[in-house]
C-alpha positions in Angstrom: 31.4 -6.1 -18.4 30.1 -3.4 -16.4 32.0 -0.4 -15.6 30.6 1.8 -12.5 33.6 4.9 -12.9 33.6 4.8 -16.9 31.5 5.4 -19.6 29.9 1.6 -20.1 27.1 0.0 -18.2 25.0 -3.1 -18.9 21.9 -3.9 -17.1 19.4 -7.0 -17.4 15.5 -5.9 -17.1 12.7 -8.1 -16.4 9.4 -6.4 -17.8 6.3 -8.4 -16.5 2.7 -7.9 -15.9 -0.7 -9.6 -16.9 -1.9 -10.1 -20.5 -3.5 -6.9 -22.2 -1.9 -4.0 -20.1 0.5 -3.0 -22.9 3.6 -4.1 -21.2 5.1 -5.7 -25.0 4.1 -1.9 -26.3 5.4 0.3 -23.5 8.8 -1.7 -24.5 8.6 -1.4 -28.5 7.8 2.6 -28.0 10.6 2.6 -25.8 12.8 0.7 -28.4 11.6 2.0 -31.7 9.4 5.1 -30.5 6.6 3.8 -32.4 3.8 2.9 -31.0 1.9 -0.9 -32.1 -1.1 -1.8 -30.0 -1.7 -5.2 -30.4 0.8 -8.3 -29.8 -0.3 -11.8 -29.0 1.1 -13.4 -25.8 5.0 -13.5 -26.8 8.0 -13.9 -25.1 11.1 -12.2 -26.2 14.4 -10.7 -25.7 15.3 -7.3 -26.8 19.0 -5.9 -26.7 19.3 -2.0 -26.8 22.2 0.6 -26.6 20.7 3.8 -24.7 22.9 7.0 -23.8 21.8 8.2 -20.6 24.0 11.2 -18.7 27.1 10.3 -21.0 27.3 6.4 -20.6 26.5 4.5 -23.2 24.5 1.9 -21.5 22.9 -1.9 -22.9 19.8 -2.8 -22.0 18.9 -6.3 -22.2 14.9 -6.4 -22.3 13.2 -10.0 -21.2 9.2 -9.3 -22.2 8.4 -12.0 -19.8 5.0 -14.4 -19.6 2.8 -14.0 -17.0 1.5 -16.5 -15.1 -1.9 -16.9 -13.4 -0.7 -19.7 -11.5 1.5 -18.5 -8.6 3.5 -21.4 -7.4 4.2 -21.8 -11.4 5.0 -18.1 -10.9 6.8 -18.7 -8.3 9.3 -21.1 -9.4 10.1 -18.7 -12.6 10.9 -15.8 -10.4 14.0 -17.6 -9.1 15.6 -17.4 -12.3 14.1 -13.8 -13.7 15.9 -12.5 -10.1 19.1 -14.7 -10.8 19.4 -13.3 -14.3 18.2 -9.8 -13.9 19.3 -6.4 -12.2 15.9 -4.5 -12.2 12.4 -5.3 -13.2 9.1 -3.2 -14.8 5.9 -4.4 -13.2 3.5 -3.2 -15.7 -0.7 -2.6 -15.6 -3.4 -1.0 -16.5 -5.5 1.9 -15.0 -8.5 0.1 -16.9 -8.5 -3.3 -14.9 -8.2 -3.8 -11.6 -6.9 -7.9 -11.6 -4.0 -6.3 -13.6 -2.8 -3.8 -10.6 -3.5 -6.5 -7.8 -1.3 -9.1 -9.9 1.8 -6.3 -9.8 1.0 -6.3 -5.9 1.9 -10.0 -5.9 4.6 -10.0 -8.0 6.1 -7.5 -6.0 6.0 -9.2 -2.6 6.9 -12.9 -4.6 9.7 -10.9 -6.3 11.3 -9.6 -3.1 10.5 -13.1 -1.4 13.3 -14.5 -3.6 15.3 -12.2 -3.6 15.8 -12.6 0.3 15.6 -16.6 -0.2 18.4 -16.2 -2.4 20.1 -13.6 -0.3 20.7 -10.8 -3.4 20.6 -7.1 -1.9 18.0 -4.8 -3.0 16.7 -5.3 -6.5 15.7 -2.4 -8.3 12.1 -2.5 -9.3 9.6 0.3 -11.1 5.5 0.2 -11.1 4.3 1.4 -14.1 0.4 2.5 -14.5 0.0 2.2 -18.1 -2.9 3.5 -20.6 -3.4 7.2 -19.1 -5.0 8.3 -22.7 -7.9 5.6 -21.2 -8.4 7.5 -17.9 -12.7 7.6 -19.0 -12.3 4.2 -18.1 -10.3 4.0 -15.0 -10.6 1.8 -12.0 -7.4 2.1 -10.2 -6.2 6.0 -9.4 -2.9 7.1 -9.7 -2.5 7.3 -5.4 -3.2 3.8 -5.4 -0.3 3.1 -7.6 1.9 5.6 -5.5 1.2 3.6 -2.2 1.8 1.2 -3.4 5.3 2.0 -4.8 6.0 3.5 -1.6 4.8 0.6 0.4 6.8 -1.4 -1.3 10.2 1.0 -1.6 9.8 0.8 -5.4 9.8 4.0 -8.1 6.1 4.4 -9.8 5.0 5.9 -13.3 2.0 6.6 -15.1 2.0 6.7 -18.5 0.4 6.3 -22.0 2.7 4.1 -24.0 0.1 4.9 -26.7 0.2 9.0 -26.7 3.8 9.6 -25.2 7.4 8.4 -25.9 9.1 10.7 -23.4 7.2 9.2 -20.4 7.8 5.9 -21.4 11.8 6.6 -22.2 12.0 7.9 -18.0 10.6 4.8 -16.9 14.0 3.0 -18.4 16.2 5.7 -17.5 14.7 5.6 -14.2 15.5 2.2 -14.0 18.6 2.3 -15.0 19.6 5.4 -12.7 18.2 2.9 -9.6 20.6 -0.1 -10.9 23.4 2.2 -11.2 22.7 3.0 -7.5 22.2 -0.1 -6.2 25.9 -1.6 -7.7 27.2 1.5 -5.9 25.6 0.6 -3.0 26.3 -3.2 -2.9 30.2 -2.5 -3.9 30.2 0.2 -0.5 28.4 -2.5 1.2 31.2 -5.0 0.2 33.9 -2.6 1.3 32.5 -2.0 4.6 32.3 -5.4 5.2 35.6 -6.0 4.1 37.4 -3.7 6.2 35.1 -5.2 9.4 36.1 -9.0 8.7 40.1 -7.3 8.2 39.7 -5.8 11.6 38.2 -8.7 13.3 40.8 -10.8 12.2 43.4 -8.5 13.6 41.7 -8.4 16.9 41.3 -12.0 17.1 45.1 -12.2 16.4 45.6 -9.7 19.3 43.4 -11.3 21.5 45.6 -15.0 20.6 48.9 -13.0 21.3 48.5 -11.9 24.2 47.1 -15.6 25.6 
């Protein structure tokens, strides 16, 4: 159970992105601080207890297949955005498929959300493989426009060379759930107190017939 005004929070995270961008290790460092650099193509669920301002918080971690075929793609998103609160759209600096795949994941992510009619769903762009930037073919402004494009957070990191980078994408995440329950239980509220009024005016209006 999820408690906004006390000290526990649970969250459900989607990390996805094509094969060989590090997405399986930028969750292990996160996880175990260590870094291992070579996983086949797995799919797996990791549970976590983080502290983060105070809260003791559960992360439930889905390392998720990718897809090259998008209406297959498709028809898993529906339930990755059923079952999760946020997602980590993960690729590489070093290959440019990689970073245009996130693009389309984003816009087929938000697609569903709106077909299933969820409120904003948090989401974080993450650049990975920094330590390889001799080798890089998509710059870090690209990754920014794009985040901003799309309303999302971005980072650029080196699951390889740096834990602490890799630890503020997840408490970024987290920090951008935490906000959006806030704002969807305001939203409620709101909404609430209009449907309570209009019933009292329709009531009026009835009255006075």
């Amino acid at each position: 159970m999820t408690r906004l005004n006390g000290q526990r929070m649970d969250a459900n995270v989607v990390v996805l992105g094509t094969d060989n961008v590090g997405k399986s290790a930028l969750i292990v460092r996160f996880l175990t601080r260590r870094f291992i650099g070579e996983y086949g193509d797995i799919e797996f669920l990791y549970t976590h207890n983080v502290v983060v301002d105070g809260r003791v918080q559960t992360l439930n971690i889905w390392d998720a297949p990718y897809s090259q075929d998008l209406s297959s793609e498709s028809l898993m998103c529906e339930k990755r955005v059923q079952w999760a609160d946020g997602f980590v759209l993960v690729y590489s600096i070093c290959d440019r498929s990689s970073f245009n795949a996130v693009s389309r994941l984003i816009q087929i992510i938000k697609s569903t959300k709106d077909f299933l009619g969820f409120e904003k769903m948090p989401i974080i762009i993450v650049g990975n493989k920094r330590d390889l930037h001799h080798r890089r073919t998509v710059l870090s402004e690209e990754g920014r426009l794009l985040a901003l494009s799309a309303d999302c957070q971005f980072y650029e990191v080196s699951a390889a060379e740096n834990y602490h980078s890799v630890l503020m994408v997840f408490h970024g995440l987290m920090d951008r759930i935490r906000e959006s329950r806030v704002s969807v239980k305001k939203l409620a509220g709101i909404k609430g107190i209009v449907k309570s009024m209009s019933a009292v005016f329709t009531r009026r209006r009835t009255d006075s017939l």
